[in-house]
C-alpha positions as semicolon CSV with decimal commas, in nm:
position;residue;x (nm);y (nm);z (nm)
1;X;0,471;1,168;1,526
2;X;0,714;1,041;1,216
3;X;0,640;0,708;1,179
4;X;0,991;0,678;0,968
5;X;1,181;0,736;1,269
6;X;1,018;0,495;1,436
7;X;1,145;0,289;1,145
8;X;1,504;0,432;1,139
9;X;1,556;0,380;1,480
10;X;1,567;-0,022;1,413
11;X;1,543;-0,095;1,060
12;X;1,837;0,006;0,810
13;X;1,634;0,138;0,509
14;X;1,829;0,096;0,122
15;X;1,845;0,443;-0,080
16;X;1,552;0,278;-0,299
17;X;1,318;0,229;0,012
18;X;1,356;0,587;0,143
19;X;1,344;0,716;-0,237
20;X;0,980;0,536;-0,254
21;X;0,867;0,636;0,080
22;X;0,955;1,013;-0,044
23;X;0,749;1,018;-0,355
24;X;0,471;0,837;-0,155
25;X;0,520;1,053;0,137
26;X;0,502;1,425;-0,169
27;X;0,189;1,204;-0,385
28;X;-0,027;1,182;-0,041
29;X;0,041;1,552;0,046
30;X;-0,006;1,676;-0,312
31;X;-0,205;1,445;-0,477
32;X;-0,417;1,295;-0,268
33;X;-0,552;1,509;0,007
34;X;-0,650;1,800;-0,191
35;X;-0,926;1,537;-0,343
36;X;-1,015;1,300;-0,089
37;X;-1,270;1,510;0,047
38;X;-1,464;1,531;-0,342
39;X;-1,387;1,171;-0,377
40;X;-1,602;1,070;-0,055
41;X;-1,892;1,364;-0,101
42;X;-1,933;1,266;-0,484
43;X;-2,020;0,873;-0,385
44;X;-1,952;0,824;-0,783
45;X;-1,696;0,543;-0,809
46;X;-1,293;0,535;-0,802
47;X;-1,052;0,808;-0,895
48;X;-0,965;0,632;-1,210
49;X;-0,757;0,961;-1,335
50;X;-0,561;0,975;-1,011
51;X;-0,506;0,574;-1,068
52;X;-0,355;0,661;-1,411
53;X;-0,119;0,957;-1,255
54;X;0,025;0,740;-0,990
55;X;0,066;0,443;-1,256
56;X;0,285;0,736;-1,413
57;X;0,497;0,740;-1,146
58;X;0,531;0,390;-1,041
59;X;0,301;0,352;-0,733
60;X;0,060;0,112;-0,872
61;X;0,291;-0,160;-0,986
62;X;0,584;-0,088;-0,732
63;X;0,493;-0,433;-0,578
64;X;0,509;-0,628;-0,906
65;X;0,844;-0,885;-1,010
66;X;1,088;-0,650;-1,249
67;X;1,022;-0,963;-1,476
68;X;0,704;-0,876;-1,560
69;X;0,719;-0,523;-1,582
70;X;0,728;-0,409;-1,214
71;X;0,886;-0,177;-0,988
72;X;1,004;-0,488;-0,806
73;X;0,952;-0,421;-0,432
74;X;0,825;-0,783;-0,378
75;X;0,911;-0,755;-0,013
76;X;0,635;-0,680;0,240
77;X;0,837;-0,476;0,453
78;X;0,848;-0,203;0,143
79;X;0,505;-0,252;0,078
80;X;0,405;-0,176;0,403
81;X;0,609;0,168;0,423
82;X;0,461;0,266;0,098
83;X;0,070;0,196;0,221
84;X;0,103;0,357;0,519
85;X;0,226;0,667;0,360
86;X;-0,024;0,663;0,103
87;X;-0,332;0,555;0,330
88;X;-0,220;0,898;0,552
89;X;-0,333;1,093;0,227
90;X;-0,672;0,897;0,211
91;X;-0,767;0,516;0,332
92;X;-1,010;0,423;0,046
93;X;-0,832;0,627;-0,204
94;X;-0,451;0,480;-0,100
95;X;-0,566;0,139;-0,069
96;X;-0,732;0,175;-0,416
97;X;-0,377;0,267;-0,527
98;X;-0,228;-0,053;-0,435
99;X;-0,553;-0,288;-0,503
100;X;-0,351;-0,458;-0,777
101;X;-0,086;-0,582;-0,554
102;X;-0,407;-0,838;-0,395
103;X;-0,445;-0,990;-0,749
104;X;-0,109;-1,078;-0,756
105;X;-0,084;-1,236;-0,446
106;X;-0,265;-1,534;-0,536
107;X;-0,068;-1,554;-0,878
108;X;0,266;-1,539;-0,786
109;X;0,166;-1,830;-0,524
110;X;-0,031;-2,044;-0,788
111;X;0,073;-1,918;-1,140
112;X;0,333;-2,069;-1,369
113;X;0,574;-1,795;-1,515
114;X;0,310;-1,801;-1,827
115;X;0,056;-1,711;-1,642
116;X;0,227;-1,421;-1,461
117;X;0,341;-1,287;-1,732
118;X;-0,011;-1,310;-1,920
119;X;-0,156;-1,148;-1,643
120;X;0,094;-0,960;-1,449
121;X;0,214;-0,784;-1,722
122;X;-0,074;-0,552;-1,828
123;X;-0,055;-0,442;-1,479
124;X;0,260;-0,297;-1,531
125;X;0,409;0,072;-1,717
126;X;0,177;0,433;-1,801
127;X;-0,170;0,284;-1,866
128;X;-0,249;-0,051;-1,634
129;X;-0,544;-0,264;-1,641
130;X;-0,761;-0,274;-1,334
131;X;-0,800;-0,589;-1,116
132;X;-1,003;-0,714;-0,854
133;X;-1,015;-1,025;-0,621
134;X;-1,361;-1,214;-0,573
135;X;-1,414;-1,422;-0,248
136;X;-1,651;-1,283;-0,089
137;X;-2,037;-1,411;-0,092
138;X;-2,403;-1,315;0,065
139;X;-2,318;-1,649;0,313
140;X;-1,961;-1,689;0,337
141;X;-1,714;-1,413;0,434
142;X;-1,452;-1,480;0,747
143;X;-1,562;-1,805;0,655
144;X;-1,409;-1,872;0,288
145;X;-1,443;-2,218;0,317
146;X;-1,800;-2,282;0,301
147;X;-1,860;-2,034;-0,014
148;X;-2,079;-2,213;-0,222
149;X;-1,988;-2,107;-0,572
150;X;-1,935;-2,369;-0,773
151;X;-1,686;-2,442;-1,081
152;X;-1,826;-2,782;-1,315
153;X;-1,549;-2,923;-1,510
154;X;-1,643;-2,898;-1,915
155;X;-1,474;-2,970;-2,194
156;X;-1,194;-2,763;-2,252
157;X;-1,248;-2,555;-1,837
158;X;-1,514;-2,505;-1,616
159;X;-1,850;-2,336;-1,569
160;X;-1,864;-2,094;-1,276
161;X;-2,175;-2,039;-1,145
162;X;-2,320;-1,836;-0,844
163;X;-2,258;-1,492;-0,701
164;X;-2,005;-1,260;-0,504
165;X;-2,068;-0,966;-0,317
166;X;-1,866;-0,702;-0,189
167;X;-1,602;-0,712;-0,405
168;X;-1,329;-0,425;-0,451
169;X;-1,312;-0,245;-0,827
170;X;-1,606;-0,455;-0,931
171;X;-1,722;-0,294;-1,227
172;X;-1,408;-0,143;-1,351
173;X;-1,187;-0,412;-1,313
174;X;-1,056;-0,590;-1,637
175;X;-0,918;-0,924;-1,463
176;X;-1,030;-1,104;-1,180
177;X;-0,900;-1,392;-0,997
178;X;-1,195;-1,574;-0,864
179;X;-1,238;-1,865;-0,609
180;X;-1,515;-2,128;-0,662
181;X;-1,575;-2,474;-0,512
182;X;-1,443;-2,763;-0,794
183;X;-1,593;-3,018;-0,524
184;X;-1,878;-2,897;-0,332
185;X;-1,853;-3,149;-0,044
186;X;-1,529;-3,041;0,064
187;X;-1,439;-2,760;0,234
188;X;-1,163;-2,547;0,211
189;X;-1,035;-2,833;0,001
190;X;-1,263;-2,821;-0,233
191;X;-1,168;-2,474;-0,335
192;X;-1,010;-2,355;-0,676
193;X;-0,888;-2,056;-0,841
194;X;-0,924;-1,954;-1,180
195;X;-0,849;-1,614;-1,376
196;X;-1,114;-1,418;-1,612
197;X;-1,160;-1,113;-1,784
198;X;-1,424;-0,892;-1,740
199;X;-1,576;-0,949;-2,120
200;X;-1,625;-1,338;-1,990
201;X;-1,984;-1,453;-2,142
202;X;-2,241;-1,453;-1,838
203;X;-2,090;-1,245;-1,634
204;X;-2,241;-0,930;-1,528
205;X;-2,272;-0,718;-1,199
206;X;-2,465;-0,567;-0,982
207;X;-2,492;-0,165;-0,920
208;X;-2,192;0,037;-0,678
209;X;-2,323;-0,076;-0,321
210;X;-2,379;0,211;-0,084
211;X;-2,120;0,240;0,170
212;X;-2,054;0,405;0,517
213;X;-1,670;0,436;0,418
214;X;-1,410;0,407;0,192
215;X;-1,606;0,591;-0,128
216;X;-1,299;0,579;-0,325
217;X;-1,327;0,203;-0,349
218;X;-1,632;0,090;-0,553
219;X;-1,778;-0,249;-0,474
220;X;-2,019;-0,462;-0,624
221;X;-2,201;-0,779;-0,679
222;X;-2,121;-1,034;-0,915
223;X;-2,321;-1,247;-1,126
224;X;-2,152;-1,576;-1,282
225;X;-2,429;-1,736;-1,508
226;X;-2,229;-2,102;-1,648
227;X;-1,942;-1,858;-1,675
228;X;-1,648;-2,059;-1,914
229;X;-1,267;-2,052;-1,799
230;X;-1,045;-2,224;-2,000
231;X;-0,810;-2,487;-1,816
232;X;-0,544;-2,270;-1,834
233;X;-0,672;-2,021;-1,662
234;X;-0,660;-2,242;-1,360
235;X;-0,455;-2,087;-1,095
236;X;-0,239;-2,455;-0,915
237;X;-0,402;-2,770;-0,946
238;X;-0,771;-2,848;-0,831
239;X;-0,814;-2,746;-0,485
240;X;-0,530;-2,568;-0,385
241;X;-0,723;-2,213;-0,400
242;X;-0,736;-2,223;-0,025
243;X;-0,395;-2,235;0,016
244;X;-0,335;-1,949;-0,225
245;X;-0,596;-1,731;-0,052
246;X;-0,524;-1,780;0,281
247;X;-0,156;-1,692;0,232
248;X;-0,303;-1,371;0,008
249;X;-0,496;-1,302;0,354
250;X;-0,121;-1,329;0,531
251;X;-0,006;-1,082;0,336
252;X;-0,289;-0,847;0,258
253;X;-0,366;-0,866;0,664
254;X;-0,035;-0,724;0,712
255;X;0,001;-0,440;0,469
256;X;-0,401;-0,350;0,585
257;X;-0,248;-0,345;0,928
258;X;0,029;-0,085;0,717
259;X;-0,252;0,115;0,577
260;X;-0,475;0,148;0,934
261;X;-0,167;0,245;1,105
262;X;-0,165;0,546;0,865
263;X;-0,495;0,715;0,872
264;X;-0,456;0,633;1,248
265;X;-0,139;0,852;1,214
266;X;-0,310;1,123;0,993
267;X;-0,569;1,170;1,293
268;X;-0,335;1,181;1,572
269;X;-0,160;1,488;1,357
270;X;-0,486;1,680;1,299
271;X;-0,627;1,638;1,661
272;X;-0,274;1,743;1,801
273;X;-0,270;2,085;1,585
274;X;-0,627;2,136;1,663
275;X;-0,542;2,073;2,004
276;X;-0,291;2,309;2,015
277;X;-0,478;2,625;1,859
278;X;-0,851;2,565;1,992
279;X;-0,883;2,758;2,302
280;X;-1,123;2,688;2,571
281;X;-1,141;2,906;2,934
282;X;-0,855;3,084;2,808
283;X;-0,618;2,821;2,710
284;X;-0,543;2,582;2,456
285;X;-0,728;2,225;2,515
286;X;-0,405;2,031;2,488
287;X;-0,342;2,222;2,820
288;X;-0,659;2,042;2,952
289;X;-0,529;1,640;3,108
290;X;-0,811;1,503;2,943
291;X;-0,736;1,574;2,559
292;X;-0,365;1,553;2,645
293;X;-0,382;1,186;2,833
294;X;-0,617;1,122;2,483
295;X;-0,359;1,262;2,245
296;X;-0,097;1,024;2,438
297;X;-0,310;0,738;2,442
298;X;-0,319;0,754;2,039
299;X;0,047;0,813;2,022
300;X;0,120;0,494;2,211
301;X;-0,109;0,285;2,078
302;X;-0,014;0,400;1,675
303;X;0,390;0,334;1,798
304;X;0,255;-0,014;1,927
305;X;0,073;-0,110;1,584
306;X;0,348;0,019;1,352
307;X;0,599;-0,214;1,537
308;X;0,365;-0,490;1,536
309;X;0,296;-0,464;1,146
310;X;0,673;-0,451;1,101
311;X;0,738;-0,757;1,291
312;X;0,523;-0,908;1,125
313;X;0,611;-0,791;0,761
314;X;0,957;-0,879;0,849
315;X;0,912;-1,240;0,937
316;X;0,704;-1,293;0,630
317;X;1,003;-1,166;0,369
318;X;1,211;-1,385;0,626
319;X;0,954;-1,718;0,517
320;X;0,842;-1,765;0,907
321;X;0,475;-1,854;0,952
322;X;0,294;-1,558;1,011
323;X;-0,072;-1,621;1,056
324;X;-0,080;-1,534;1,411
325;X;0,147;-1,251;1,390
326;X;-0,035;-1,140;1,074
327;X;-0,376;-1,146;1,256
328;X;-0,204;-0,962;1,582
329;X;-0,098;-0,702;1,389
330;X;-0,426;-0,645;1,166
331;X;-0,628;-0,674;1,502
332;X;-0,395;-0,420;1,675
333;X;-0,374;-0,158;1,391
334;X;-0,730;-0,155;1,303
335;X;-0,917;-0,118;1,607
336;X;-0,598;0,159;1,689
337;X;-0,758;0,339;1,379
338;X;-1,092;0,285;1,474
339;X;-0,985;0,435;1,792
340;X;-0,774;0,727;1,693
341;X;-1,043;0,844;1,453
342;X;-1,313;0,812;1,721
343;X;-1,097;1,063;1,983
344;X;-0,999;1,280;1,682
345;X;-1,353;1,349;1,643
346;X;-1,388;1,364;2,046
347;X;-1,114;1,613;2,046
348;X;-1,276;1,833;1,759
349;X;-1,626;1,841;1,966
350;X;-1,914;1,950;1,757
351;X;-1,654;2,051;1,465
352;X;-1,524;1,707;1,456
353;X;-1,879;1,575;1,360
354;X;-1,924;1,826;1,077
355;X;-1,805;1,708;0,737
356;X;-1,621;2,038;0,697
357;X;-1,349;1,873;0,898
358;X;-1,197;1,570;0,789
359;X;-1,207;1,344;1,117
360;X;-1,580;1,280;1,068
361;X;-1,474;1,074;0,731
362;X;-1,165;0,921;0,862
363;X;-1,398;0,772;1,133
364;X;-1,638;0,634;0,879
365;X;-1,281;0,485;0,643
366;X;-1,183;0,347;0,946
367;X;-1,478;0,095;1,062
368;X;-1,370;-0,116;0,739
369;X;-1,050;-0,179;0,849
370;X;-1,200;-0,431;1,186
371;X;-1,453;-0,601;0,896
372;X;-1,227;-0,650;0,591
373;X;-0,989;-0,960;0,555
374;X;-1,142;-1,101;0,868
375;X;-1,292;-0,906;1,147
376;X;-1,168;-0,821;1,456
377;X;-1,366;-1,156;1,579
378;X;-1,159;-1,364;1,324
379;X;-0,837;-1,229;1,395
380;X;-0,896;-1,321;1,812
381;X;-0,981;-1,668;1,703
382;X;-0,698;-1,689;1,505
383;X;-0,478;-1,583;1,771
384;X;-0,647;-1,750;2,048
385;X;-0,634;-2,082;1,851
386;X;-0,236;-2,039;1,867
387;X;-0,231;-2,018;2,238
């Protein structure tokens, strides 16, 4: 199943879209699923080497303004073409290809032009900086607004205090954007943003956190002990980080919904082939209704969520709300990969649970994809709320 004909068959794609969704399309086959399997037995932290190869070729900044250095696909519609193809190769390891495109969201909806090009620009050419994006804390994940992280005004900034967890590149990141409460007895609007470096006195982390999935990404706690940010390093004015983060979660829910779609994809291929030479009772087990009515039931439902993420992509470049559309699509395409990994596995039997096979792994990737940016819970409020 060619998810680009899917695309062809309604969207028009420019030379420059099919000439990134090529090299995406030859890095995932020859880059990054001859390692994937090393990358999630090692456990040891991100493919930094493989970061700095793609950076070579322009995957890791494709999504950054040509102003500032970038391959200048600002659209979502791109970006989602160019995750999907990439989180076929590998979930963790694609997504950890593209993690710089989530710092920028929040800066190219808060920052002045010095700001982006302060912090954009080192993102940019051969040898990019690292980012990561810290909202998350031990009390308050689908629910943002009652983090409790706090940011004291000083003389000259602010003082962030308190503590993150699960954050994405912790560790080896060399900018964050971070959101912290300027006035703790608001809510969501009592939420800033503000950018640091990792070198930031008082700031320290935790070590990797263990995970089920996704081994490529490393995450970690962070520690913000009267951490200073200089006013300028205040992304918008005083409690508009809510607003910048929750259209960062419009976008990022949609291009997640991009990069489920594609390991969904990736499983649906490797169940069909197995499906196709695994013999049981003297005939291949495709021949069998059961696998076959499985195999069909993936096909649909990965057709379903590609459309769905496109729709949804497309109305975002086009400046229509999105947030139920958004949270449609990331509900639909992530429990579609949590589902197409699960009868991949089904369809392999006993092989399908040994780690020689790659199903077993794509199962464990998978699970993240109903948990991050919202869970599957959050994204049925959001659309129920809408109703």
């Amino acid at each position: 199943m060619d998810l680009m004909d899917v695309t062809r068959s309604i969207f028009t794609l420019t030379d420059e879209q099919e000439a990134i969704v090529e090299l995406c399309d030859t890095f995932a086959k020859e880059k990054i699923r001859p390692i994937a399997k090393s990358v999630d037995e090692a456990d040891s932290g991100s493919p930094v080497d493989l970061f700095q190869e793609a950076a070579k070729v322009g995957i890791t900044d494709f999504m950054i303004p040509e102003q500032f250095g970038g391959g200048g696909y600002t659209d979502l519609f791109t970006q989602c073409l160019v995750q999907e193809r990439l989180c076929w190769g590998d979930l963790g390891i694609g997504n950890f290809l593209c993690s710089n495109g989530f710092f920028a969201d929040p800066l190219l909806v808060l920052g002045t032009d010095e700001q982006k090009e302060e912090w954009l620009r080192p993102l940019t050419g051969d040898t990019p900086l690292y980012t990561a994006l810290a909202t998350t804390e031990p009390g308050a994940g689908s629910d943002a607004a009652s983090m409790t992280m706090t940011a004291t005004p000083t003389e000259g900034g602010y003082l962030l205090k308190g503590q993150k967890v699960w954050i994405s590149n912790a560790g080896i990141a060399d900018q964050y954007v971070v959101f912290a409460k300027t006035d703790p007895s608001q809510r969501s609007r009592g939420v800033s943003a503000f950018l640091m470096r990792s070198d930031a006195e008082g700031f320290s982390y935790g070590e990797p956190m263990k995970k089920m999935g996704q081994r490529a990404i490393q995450c970690r706690e962070l520690f913000f002990d009267d951490v200073f940010i200089p006013e300028a390093n205040r992304l918008g004015e005083e409690g508009q980080g809510f607003l910048g983060l929750m259209k960062t979660f419009d976008a990022s829910r949609i291009v997640l919904a991009a990069a489920a779609t594609g390991i969904a994809r990736a499983a649906l291929e490797y169940a069909t082939n197995y499906a196709r030479e695994r013999e049981t009772f003297g005939k291949p087990i495709i021949e069998n209704q059961a696998v076959s009515f499985r195999l069909a039931d993936m096909a649909t439902r990965i057709n379903a969520a590609w459309l769905q993420t496109l729709q949804a992509a497309t109305m975002f470049d086009q400046g229509k709300p999105v947030g139920e559309v958004a949270a449609m699509a990331k509900l639909q395409a992530s429990e579609t990969a949590a589902f197409c990994t699960w009868a991949a596995v089904q369809t392999l039997g006993g092989w399908g649970y040994s780690r020689e096979f790659p199903v077993e792994q794509w199962m464990r990737d998978a699970k993240l994809e109903e948990i991050e940016e919202g869970t599957s819970d959050i994204m049925r409020l959001i659309i129920s709320r809408n109703l």
